[in-house]
C-alpha positions as CSV (number, residue, x, y, z in Angstrom):
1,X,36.8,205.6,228.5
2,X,35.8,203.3,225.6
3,X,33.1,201.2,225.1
4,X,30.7,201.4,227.8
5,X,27.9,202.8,229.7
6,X,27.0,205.8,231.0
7,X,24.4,207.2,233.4
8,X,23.7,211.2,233.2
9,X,22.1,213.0,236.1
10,X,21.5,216.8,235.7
11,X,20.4,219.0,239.0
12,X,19.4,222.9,238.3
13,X,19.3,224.9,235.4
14,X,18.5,224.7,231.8
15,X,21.7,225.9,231.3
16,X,23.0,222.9,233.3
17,X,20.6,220.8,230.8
18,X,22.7,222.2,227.9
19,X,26.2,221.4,229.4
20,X,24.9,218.1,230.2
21,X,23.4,217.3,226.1
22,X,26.9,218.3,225.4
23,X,28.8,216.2,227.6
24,X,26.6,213.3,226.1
25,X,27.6,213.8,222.8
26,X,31.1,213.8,223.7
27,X,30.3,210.7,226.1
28,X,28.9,208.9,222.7
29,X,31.8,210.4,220.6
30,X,33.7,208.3,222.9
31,X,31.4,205.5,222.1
32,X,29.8,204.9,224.9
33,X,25.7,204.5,225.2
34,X,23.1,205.9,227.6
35,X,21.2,204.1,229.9
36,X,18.3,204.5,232.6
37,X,19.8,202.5,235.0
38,X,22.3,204.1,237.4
39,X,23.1,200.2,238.3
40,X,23.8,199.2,235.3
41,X,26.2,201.8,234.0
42,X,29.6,201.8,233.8
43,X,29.9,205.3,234.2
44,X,27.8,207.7,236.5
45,X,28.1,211.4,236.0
46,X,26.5,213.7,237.9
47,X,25.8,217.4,236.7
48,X,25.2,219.7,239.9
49,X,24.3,223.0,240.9
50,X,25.2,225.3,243.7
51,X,23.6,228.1,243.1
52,X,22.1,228.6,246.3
53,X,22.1,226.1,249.8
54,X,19.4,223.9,248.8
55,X,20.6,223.2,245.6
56,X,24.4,222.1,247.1
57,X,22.5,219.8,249.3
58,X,20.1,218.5,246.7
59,X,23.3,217.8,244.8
60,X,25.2,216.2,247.5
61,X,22.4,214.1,248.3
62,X,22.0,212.6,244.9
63,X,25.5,211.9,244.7
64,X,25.2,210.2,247.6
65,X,22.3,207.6,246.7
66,X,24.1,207.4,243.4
67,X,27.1,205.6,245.5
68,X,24.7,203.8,247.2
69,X,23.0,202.3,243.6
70,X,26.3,202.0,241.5
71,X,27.9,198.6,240.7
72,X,31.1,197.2,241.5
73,X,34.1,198.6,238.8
74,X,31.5,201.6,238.1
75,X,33.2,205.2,237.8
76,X,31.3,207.7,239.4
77,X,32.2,211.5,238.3
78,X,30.5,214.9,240.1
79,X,31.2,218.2,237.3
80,X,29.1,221.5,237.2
81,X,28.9,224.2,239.0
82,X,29.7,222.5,242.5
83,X,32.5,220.6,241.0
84,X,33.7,224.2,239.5
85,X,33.0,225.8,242.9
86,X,34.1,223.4,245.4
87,X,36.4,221.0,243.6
88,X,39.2,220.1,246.0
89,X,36.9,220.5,249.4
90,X,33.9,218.1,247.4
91,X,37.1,215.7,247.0
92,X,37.9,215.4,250.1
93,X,34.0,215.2,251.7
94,X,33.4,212.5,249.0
95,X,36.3,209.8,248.4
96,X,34.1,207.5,247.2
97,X,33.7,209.0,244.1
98,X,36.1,209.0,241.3
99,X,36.8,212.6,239.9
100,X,35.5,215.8,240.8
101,X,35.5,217.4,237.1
102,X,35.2,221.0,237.0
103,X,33.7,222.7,233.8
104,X,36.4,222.7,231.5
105,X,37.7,219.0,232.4
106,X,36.5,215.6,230.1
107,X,34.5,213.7,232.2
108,X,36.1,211.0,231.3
109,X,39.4,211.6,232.4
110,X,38.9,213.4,235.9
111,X,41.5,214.5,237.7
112,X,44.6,213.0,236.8
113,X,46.3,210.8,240.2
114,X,49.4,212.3,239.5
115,X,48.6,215.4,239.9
116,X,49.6,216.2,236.1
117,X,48.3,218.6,233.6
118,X,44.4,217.5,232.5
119,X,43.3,218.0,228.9
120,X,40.7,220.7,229.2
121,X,38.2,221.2,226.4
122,X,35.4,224.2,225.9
123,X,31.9,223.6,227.4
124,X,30.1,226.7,225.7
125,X,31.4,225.4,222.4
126,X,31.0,221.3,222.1
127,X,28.5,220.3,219.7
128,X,25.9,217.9,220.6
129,X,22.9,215.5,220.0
130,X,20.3,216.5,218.2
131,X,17.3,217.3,220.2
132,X,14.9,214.4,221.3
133,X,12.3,216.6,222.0
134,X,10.5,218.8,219.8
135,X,12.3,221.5,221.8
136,X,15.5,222.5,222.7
137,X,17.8,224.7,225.2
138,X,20.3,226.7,223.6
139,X,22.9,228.6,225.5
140,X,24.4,231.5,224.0
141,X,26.7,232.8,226.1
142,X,28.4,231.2,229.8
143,X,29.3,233.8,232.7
144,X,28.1,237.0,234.0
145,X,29.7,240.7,234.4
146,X,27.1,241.7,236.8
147,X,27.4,242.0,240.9
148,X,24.4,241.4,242.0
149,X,24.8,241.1,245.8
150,X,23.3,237.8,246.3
151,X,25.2,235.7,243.8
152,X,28.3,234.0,242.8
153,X,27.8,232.5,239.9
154,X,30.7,235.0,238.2
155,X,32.9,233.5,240.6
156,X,32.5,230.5,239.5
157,X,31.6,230.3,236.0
158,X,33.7,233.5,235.1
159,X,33.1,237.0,233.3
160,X,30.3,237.1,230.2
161,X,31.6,234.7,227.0
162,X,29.3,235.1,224.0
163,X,29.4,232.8,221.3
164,X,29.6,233.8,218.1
165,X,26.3,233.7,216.2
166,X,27.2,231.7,213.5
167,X,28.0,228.7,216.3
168,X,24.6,229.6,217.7
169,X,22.6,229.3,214.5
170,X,24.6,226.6,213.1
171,X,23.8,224.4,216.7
172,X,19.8,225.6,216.2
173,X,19.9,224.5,212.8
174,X,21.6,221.1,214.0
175,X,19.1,220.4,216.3
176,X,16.0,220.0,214.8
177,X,13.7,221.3,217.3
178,X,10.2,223.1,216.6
179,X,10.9,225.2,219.5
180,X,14.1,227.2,221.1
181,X,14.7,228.6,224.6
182,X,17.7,230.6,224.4
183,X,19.6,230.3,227.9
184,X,22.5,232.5,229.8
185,X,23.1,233.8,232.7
186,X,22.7,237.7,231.2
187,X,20.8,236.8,228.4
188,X,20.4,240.4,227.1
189,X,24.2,241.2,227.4
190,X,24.7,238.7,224.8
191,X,27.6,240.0,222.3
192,X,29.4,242.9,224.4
193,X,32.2,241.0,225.5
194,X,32.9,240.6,221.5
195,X,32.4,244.0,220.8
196,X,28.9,243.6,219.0
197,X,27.3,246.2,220.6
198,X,24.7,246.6,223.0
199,X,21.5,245.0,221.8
200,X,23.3,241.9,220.0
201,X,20.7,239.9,221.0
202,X,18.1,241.4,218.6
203,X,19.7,240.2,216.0
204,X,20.0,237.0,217.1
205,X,16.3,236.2,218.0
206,X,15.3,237.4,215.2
207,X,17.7,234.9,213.0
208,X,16.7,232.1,215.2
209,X,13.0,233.3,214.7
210,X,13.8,232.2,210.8
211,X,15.0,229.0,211.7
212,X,12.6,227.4,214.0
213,X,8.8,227.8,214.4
214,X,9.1,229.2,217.9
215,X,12.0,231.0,219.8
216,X,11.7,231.7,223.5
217,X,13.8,233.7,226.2
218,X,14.6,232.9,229.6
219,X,16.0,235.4,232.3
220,X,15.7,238.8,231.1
221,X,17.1,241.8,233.3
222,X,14.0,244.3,233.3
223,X,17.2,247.4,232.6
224,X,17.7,245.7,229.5
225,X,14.6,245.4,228.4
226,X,14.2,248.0,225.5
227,X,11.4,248.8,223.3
228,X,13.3,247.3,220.6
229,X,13.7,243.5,222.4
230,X,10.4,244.1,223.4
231,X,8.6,244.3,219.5
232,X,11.8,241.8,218.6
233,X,10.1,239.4,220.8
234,X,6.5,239.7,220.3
235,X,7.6,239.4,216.1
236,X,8.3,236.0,216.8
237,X,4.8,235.0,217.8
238,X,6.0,233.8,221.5
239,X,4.7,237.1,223.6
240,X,6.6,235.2,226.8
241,X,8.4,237.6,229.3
242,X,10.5,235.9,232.0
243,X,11.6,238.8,233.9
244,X,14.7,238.8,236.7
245,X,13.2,241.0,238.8
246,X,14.3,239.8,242.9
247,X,12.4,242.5,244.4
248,X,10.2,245.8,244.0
249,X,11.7,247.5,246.9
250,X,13.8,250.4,246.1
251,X,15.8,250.4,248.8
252,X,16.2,246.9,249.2
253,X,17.1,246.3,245.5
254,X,20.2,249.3,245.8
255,X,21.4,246.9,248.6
256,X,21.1,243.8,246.2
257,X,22.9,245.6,243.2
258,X,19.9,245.6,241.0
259,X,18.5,248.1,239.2
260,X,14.9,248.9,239.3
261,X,12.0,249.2,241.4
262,X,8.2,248.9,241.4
263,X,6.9,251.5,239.5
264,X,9.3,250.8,236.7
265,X,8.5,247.4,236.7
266,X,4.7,248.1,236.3
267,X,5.1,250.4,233.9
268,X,7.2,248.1,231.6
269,X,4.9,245.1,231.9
270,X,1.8,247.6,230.9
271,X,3.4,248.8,228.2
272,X,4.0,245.7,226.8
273,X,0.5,244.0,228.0
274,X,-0.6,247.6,225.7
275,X,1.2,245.7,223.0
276,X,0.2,242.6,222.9
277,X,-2.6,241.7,225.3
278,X,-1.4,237.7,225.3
279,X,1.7,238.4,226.7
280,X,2.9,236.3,229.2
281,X,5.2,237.2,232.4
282,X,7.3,235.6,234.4
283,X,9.8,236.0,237.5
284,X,11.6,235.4,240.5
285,X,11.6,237.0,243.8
286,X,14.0,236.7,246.7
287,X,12.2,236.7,250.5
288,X,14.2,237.3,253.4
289,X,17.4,239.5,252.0
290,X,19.4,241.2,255.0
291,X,17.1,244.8,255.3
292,X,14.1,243.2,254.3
293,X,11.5,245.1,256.5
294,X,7.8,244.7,256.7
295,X,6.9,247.6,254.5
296,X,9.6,246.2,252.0
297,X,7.3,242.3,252.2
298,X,3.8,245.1,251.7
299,X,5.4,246.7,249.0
300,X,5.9,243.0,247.1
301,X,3.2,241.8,248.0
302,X,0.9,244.4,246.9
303,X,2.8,244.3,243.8
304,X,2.5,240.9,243.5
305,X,-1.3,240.8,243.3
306,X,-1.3,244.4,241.4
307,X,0.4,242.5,238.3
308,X,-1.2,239.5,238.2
309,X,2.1,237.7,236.5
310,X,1.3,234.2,235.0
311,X,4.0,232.7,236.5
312,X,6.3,233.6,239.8
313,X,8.4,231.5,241.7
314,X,9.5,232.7,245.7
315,X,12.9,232.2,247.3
316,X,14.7,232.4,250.6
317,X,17.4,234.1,250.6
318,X,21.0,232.1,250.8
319,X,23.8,233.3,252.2
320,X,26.9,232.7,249.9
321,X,30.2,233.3,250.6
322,X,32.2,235.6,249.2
323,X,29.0,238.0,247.6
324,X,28.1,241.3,248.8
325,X,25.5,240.4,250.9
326,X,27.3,238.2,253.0
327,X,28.5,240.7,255.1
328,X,25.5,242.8,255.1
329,X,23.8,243.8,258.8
330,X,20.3,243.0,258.8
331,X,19.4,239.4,258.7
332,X,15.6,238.3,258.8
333,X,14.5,235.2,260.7
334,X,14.1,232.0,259.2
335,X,10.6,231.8,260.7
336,X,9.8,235.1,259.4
337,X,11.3,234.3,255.7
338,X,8.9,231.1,256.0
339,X,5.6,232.6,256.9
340,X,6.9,236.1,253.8
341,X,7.0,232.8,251.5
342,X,3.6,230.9,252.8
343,X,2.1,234.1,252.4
344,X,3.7,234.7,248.6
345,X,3.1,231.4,248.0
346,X,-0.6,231.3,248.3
347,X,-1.4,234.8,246.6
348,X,0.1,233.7,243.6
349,X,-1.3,230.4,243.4
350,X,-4.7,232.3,243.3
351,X,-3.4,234.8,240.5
352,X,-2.2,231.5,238.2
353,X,-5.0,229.7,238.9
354,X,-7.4,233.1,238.0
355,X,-5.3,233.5,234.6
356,X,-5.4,229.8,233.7
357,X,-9.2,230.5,234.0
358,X,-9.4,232.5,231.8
359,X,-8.5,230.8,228.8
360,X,-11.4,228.5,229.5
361,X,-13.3,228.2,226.2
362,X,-10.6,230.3,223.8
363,X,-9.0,228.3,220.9
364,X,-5.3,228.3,221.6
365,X,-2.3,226.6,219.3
366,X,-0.2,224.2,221.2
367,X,3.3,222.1,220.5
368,X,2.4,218.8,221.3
369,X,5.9,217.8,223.4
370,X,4.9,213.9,224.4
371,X,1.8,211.8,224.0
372,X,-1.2,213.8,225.8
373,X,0.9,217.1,226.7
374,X,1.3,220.3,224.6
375,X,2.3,223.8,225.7
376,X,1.1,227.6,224.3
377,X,3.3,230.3,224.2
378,X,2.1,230.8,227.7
379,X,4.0,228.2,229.0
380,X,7.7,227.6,228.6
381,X,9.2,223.8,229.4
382,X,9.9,222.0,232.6
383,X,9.1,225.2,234.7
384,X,5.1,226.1,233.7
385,X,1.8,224.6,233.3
386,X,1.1,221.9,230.5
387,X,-1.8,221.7,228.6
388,X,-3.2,218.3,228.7
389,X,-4.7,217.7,224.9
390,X,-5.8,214.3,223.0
391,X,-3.2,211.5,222.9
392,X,-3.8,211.2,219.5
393,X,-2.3,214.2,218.6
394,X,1.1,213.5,217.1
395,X,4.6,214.9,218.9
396,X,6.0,217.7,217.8
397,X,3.5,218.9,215.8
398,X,1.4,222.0,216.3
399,X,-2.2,221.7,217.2
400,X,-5.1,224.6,217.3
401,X,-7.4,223.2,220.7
402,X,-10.1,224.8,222.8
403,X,-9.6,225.1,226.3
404,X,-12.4,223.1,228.3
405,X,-11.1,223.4,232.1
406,X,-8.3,224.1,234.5
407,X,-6.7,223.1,237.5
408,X,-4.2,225.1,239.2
409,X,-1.3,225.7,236.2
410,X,-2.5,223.2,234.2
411,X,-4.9,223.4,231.0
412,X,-7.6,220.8,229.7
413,X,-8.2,220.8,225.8
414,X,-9.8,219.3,222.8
């Protein structure tokens, strides 16, 4: 592209976020530079996800305003996972807009008019920026070799690819950050596609724990959480649990493809909360799966305010084609799946407002991330509470604070 501007929109995931920081770097590489305005930019590239319904719409939305605000001779691109999953059909539905760039396609070049051959380069592997926050995402590995009945990310982003952890430690090291949040779609699986073994991922944190002053996980699957990746985690100081749980159902879960139900997942979390009483938890729950019944809502729901989980975000479930469940009997009514989530919704704002609390008068330690906001190890970026500290506290440093209120998720400190 040459000398220009760009404008950089990211929808979804962290692990979108990490595509996106490399497809900056490669954007600057080029020696182009970032800017805020969408208007003023030369070129618009828009990062989306379609991981479920609302997401595909949130994206198609966005990329519709984005037409709307762009200047004459601007180039407008749409990559990620809608780009990946729906390429030729998003095309089509959107002429207006320049290329339709799947994962493994510059950016800047798009999709070639003459139909020819498109240099392709490697996502997972591009270095990038370093960070401009005093944390960072770090993806370790792209794909999944899972079938959970509800998704299609693996038909979209492809079987499990680990990277290697030299790349990973050499990208931490790179980066700078005080704070890493390792990201994957099977986090835990990390390294058997290459052969490493089983519990790769030990190894890992625990050479990432050396490099930075706090390392984090995101999206654990409860059947690979060991006793080993258990004390591996709560070594690093960061006691945080985010947990892919879906359901607590038996039943329910055997038609999802997942392993587990609620007795297992109660014991787990007690053994750990026997470990280290500061742990934090965190998951995700789908409402409304074909078979859902009303004793299958008690059971979660009883579950749900059994646990007392810090965090816990409620879904709907979405149809998508060519999963499992999209040809299961069983359907639950949208009406219904609204009032499951009303009902979900307001339990566990009750629980996190409880636990936050809690901590009312206890000295915590926080990573000041911006000018007045910090976070404990309760609280992982962009998804949890803040704590709300002294703006003369300087970023990214850490800071020992007393907790003098809360409201809802959020923390007051001095």
């Amino acid at each position: 592209m040459g000398e220009g501007t760009y404008h950089l929109v990211t929808l979804g995931c962290p692990k979108n976020q990490v595509d996106s920081d490399k497809l900056a770097g490669t954007l600057v590489a080029d020696g182009m530079t970032a800017t805020d305005s969408a208007g003023e930019a030369d070129l618009i590239v828009v990062n989306t996800c379609a991981f479920i319904e609302d997401a595909r719409r949130e994206s198609i939305d966005t990329v519709l305003a984005l037409m709307d605000e762009r200047r004459d001779g601007a180039r407008l691109v749409v990559t990620g996972c809608m780009a990946e999953r729906y390429g030729d059909e998003l095309a089509e539905t959107l002429p207006e807009v320049d290329a339709v760039s799947g994962f493994g396609v510059p950016v800047t070049l798009g999709r070639r008019p003459d139909g020819g051959a498109v240099p392709s380069f490697d996502l997972l592997n591009l270095p990038r920026p370093a960070a401009w926050r005093p944390w960072a995402y770090v993806k370790i590995a792209e794909g999944c070799d899972r079938a959970c009945g509800f998704c299609a990310i693996p038909t979209f982003r492809g079987p499990q690819r680990s990277r290697t952890m030299r790349s990973i430690l050499d990208e931490v090291e790179a980066l700078g950050a005080r704070e890493v949040v390792l990201v994957a779609q099977d986090l835990a699986s990390y390294g058997r596609d290459q052969g490493e073994g089983e519990r790769a991922i030990v190894p890992l944190v625990g050479a990432v724990a050396g490099r930075v002053d706090r390392v984090r996980l995101l999206y654990l699957y409860p059947s690979d959480l060991t006793d080993e990746l258990v004390d591996t985690v709560c070594a690093t100081g960061v006691p945080y649990f985010d947990l892919s749980l879906q359901h607590v159902s038996r039943p329910l879960l055997r038609r999802m493809r997942r392993w587990g139900d609620g007795d297992r997942y109660r014991e787990r979390i007690g053994h750990i909360r026997g470990l280290e009483p500061d742990a934090a938890f965190r998951s995700n729950f789908i409402v409304g799966y074909p078979g859902e019944t009303e004793e299958d809502h008690d059971a979660l729901l009883a579950f749900v305010e059994e646990i007392e989980l810090d965090w816990c975000g409620f879904f709907a479930y979405s149809e998508e084609v060519g999963t499992y469940a999209a040809g299961l009997a069983g359907g639950v009514d949208s009406g219904l799946v609204a009032e499951r989530m009303r009902e979900l919704g307001e339990l566990q704002d009750a629980i996190t407002a409880r636990r936050r609390d809690s901590l009312i008068g206890f000295r915590v330690r926080v990573l000041v991330d911006e000018p007045g906001v910090g976070r404990t190890h309760r609280e992982a970026p962009e998804i949890d509470g803040v704590v709300n500290v002294s703006l003369d506290l300087p970023v990214g440093e850490f800071a020992d604070v007393t907790v003098t209120g809360a409201l809802g998720p959020d923390l007051e400190a001095k």
